[in-house]
MMTF fields as JSON, N, C-alpha, C and O atoms, coordinates in Angstrom:
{
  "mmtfVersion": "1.0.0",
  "mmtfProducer": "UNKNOWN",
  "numBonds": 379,
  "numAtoms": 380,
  "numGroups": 95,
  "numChains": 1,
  "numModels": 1,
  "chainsPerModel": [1],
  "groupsPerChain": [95],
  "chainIdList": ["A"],
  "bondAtomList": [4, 2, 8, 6, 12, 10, 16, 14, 20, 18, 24, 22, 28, 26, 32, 30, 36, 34, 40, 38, 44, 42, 48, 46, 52, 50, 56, 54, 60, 58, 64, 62, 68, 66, 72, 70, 76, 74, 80, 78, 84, 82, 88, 86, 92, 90, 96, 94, 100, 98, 104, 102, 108, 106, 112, 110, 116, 114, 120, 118, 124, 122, 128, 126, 132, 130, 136, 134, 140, 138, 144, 142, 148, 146, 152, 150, 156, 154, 160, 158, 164, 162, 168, 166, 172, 170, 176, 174, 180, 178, 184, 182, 188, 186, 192, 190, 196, 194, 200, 198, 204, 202, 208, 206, 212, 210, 216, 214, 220, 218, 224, 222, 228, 226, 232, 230, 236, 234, 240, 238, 244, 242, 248, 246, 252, 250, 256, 254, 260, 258, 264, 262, 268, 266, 272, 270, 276, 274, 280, 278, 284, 282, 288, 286, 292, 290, 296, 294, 300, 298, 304, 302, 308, 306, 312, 310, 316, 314, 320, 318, 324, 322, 328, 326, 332, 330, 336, 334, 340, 338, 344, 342, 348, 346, 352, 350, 356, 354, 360, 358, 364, 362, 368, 366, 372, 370, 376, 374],
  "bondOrderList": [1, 1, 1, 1, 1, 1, 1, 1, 1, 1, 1, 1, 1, 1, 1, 1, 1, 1, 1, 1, 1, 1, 1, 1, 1, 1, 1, 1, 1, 1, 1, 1, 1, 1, 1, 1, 1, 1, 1, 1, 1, 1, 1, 1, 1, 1, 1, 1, 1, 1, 1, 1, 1, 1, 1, 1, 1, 1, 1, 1, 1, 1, 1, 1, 1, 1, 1, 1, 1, 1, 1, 1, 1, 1, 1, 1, 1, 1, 1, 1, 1, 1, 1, 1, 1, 1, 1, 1, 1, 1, 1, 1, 1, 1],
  "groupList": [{"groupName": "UNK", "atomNameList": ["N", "CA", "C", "O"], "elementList": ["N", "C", "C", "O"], "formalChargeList": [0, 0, 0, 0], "bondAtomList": [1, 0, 2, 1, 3, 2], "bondOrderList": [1, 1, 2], "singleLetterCode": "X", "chemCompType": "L-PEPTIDE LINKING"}],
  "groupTypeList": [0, 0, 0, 0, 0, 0, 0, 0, 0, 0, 0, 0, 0, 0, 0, 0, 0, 0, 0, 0, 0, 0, 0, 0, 0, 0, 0, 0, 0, 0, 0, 0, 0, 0, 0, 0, 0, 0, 0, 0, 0, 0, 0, 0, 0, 0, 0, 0, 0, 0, 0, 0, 0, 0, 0, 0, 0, 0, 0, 0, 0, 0, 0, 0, 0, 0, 0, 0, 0, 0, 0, 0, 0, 0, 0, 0, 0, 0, 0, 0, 0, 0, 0, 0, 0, 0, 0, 0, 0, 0, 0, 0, 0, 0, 0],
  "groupIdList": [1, 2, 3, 4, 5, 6, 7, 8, 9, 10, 11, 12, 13, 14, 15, 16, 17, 18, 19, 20, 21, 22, 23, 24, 25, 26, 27, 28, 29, 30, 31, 32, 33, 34, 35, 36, 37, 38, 39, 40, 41, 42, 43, 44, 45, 46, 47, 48, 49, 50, 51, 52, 53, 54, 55, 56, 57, 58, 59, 60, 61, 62, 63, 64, 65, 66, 67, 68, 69, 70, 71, 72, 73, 74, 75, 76, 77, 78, 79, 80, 81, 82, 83, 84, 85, 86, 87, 88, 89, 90, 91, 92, 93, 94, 95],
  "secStructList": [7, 6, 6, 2, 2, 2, 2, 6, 2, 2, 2, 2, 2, 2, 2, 2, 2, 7, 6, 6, 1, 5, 4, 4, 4, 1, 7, 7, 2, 2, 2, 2, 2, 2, 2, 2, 2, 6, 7, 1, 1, 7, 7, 1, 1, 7, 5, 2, 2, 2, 2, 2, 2, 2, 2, 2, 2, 2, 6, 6, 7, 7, 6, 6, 7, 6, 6, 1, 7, 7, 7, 6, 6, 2, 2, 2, 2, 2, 2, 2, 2, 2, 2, 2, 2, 2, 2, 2, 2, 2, 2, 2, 2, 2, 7],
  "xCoordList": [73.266, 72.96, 72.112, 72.325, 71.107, 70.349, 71.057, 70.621, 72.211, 73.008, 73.688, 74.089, 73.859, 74.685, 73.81, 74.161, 72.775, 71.381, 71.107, 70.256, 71.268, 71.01, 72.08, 71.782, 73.365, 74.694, 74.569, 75.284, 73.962, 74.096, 72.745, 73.028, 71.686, 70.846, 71.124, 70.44, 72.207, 72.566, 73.42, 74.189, 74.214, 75.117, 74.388, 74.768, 73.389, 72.949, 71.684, 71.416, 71.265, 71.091, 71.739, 71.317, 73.146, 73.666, 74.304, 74.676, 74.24, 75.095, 73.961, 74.366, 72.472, 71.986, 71.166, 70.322, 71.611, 71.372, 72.769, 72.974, 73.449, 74.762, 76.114, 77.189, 75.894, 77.065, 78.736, 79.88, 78.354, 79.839, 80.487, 81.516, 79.883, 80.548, 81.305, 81.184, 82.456, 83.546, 83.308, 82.357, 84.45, 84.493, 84.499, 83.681, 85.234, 85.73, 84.638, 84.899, 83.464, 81.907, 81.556, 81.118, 81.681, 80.897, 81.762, 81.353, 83.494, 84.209, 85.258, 85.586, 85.655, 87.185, 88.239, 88.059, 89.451, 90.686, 90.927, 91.04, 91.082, 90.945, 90.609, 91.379, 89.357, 88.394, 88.819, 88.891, 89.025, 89.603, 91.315, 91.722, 91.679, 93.084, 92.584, 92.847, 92.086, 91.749, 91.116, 91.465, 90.127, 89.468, 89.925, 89.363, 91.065, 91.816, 92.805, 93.257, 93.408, 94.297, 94.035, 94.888, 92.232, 91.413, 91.272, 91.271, 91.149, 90.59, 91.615, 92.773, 91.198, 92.03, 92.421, 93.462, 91.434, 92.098, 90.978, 89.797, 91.987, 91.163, 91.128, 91.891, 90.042, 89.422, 90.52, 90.914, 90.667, 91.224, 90.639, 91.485, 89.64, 88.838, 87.699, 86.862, 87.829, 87.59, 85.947, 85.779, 84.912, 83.536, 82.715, 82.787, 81.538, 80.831, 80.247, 79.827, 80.296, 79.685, 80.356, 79.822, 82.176, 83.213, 83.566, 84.382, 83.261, 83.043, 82.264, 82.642, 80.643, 80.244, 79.962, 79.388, 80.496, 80.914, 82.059, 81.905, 82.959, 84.282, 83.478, 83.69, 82.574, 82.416, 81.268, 81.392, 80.554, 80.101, 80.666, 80.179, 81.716, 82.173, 83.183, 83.806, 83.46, 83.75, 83.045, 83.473, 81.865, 80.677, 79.862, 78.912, 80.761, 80.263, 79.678, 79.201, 79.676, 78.727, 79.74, 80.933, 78.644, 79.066, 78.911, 78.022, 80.468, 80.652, 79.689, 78.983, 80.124, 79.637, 77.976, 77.471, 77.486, 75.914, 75.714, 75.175, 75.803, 75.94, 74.031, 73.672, 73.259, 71.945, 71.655, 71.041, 71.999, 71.201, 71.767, 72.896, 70.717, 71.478, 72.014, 71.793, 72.575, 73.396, 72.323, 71.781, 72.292, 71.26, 71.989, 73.155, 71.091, 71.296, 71.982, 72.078, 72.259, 72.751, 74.502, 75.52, 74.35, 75.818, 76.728, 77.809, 75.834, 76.158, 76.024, 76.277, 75.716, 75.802, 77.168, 77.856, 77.535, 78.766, 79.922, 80.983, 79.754, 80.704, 81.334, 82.345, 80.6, 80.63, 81.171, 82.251, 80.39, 81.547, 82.985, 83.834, 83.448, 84.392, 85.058, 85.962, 84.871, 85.383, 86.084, 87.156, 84.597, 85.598, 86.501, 87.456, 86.091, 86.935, 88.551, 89.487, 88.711, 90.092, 90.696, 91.694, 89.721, 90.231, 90.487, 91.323, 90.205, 90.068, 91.616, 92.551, 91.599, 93.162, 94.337, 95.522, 93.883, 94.864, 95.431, 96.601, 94.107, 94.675, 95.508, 96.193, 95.427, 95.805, 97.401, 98.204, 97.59, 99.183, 99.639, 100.705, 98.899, 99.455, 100.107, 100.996, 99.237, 99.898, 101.093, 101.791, 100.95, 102.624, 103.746, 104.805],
  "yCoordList": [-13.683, -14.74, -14.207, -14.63, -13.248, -12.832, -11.825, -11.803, -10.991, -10.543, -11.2, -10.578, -12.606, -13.3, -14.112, -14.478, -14.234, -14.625, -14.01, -14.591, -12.432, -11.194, -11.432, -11.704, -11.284, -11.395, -12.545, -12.594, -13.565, -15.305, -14.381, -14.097, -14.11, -14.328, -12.689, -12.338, -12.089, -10.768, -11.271, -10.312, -12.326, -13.18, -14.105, -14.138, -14.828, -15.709, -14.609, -14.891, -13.623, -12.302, -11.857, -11.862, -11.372, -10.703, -12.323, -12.162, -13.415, -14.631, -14.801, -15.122, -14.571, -14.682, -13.849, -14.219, -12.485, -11.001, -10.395, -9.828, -10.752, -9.872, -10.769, -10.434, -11.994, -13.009, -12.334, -12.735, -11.459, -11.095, -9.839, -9.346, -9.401, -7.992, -9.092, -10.286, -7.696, -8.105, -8.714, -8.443, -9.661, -10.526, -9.371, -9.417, -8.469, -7.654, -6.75, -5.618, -6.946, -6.437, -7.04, -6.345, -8.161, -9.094, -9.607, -10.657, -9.526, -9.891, -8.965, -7.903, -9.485, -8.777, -9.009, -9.964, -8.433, -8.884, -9.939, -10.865, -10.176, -11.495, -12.642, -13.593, -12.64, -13.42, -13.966, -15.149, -13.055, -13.32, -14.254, -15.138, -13.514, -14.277, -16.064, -16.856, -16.275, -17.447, -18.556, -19.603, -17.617, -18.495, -18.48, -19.273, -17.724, -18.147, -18.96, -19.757, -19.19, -20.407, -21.753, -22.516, -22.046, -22.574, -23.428, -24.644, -22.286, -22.955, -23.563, -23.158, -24.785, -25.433, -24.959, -25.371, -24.023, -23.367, -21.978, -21.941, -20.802, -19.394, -18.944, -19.266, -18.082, -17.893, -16.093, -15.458, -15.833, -14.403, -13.764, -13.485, -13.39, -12.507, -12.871, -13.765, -12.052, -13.159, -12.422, -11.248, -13.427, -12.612, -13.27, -14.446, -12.028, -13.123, -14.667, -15.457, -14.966, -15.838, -17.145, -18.235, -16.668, -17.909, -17.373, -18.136, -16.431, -16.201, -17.216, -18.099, -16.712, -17.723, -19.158, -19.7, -19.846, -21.242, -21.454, -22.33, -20.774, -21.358, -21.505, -22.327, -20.446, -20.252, -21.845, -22.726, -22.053, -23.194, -24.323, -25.318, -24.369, -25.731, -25.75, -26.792, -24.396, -24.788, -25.622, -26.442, -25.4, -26.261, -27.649, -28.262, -27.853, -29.152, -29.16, -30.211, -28.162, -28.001, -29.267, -29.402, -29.812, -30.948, -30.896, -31.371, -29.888, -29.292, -29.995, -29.507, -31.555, -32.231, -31.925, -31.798, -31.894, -31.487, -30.202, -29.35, -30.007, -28.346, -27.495, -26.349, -28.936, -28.358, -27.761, -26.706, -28.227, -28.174, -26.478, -26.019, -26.03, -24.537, -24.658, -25.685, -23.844, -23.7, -23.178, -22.082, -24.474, -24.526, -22.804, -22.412, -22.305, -21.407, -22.638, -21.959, -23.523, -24.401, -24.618, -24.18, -25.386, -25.373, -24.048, -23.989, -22.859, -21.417, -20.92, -19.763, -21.672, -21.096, -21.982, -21.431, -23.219, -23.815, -23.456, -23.402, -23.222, -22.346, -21.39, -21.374, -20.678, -18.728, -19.091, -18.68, -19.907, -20.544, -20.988, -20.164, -21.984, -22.426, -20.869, -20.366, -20.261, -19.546, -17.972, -17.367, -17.823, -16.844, -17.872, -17.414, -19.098, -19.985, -19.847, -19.716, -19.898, -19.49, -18.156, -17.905, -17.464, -15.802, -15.582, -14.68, -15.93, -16.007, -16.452, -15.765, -17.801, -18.66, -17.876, -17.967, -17.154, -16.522, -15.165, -14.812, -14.532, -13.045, -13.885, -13.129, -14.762, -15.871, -15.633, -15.009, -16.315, -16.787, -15.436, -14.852, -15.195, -13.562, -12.519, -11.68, -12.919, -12.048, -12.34, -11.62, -14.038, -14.409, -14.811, -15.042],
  "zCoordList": [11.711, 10.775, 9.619, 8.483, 9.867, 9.084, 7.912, 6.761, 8.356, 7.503, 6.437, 5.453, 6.607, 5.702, 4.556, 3.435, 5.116, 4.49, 3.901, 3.228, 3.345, 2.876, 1.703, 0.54, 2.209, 0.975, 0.43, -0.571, 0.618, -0.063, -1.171, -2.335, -0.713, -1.501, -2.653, -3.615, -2.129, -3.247, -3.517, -3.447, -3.898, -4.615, -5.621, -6.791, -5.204, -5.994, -7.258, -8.426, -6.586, -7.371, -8.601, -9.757, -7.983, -9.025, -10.304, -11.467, -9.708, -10.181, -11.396, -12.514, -11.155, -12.377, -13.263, -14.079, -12.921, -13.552, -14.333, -15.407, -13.404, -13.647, -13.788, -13.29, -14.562, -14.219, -14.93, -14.714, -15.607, -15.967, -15.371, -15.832, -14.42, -13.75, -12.992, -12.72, -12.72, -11.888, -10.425, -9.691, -10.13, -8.869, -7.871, -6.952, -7.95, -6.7, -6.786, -6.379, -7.215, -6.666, -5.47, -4.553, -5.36, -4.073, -3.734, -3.239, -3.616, -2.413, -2.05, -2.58, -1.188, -0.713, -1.445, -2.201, -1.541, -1.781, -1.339, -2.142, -0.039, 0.76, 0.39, 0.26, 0.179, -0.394, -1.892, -2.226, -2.535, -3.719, -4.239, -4.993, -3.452, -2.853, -2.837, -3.742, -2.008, -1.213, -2.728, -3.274, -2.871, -3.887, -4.872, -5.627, -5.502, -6.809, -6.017, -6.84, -4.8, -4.515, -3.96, -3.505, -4.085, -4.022, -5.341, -5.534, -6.216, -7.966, -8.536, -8.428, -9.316, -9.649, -11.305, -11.816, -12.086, -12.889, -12.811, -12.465, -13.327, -13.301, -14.693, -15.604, -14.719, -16.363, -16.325, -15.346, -17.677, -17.729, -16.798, -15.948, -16.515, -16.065, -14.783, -14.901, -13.618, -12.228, -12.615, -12.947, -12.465, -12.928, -12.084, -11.727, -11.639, -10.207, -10.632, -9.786, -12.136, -12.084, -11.701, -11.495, -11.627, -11.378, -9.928, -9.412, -9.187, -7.793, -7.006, -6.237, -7.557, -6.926, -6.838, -5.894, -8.098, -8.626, -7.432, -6.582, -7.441, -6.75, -5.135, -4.244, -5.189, -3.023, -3.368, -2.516, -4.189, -4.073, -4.19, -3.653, -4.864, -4.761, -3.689, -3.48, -2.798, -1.237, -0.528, 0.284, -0.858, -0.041, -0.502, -0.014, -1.763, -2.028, -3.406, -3.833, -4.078, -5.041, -6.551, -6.822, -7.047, -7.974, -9.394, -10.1, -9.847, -11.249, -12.569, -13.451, -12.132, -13.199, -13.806, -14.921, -12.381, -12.782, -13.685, -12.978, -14.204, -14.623, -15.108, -15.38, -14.978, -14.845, -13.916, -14.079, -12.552, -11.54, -10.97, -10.8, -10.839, -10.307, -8.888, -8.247, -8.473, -7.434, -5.818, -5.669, -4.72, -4.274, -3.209, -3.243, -2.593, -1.169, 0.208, 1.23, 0.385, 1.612, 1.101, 1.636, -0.016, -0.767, -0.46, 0.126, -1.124, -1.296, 0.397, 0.729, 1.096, 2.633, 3.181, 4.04, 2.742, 3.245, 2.752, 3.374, 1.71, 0.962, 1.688, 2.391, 1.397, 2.41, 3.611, 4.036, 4.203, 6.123, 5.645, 5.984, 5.003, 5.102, 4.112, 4.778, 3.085, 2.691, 3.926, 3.922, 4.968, 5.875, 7.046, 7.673, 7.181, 7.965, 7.417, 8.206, 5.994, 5.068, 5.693, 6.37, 5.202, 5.346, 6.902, 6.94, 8.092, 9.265, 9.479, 9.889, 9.079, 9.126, 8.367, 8.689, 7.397, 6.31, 7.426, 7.567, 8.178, 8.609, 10.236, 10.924, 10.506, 11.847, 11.582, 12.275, 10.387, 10.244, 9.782, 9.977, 9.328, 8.682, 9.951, 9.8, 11.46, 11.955, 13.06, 13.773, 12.793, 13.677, 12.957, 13.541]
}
């Protein structure tokens, strides 16, 4: 648990140091897969800052607000249901 607590909070890190480096810094192929067939539209260019927007609004996060920064609990439900995807994706993938 404490490991993932580590990557949420080096996500929400790089999300407001580094918002335009590339997505495939802080995920998998996998991952990436999922969350562009997740998003309901994708920008040219996959950048952690629409990484971790998309893993938050897995978890509930509410676009409209656009003040409110993106809490660590949202960004923790996210991340579950996001490997819950990838989990189901490598499932069917192998029957």
């Amino acid at each position: 648990m404490s490991v993932i607590a580590v990557e949420l909070l080096h996500l929400t890190y790089l999300h407001r140091t580094q918002p335009l480096a590339p997505a495939i810094e802080i995920l998998n192929p996998l991952e990436l897969k999922i969350l562009k067939a997740k998003s309901p539209k994708l920008p040219k260019v996959l950048t952690v800052s629409w990484a971790v927007e998309a893993v938050a609004r897995l978890g509930g996060y509410l676009e409209h607000r656009s003040k409110t920064p993106i809490g660590i609990q949202v960004l923790w439900r996210g991340w579950l249901k996001l490997h819950d995807l990838c989990e189901g994706w490598q499932l069917a993938k192998e029957t």
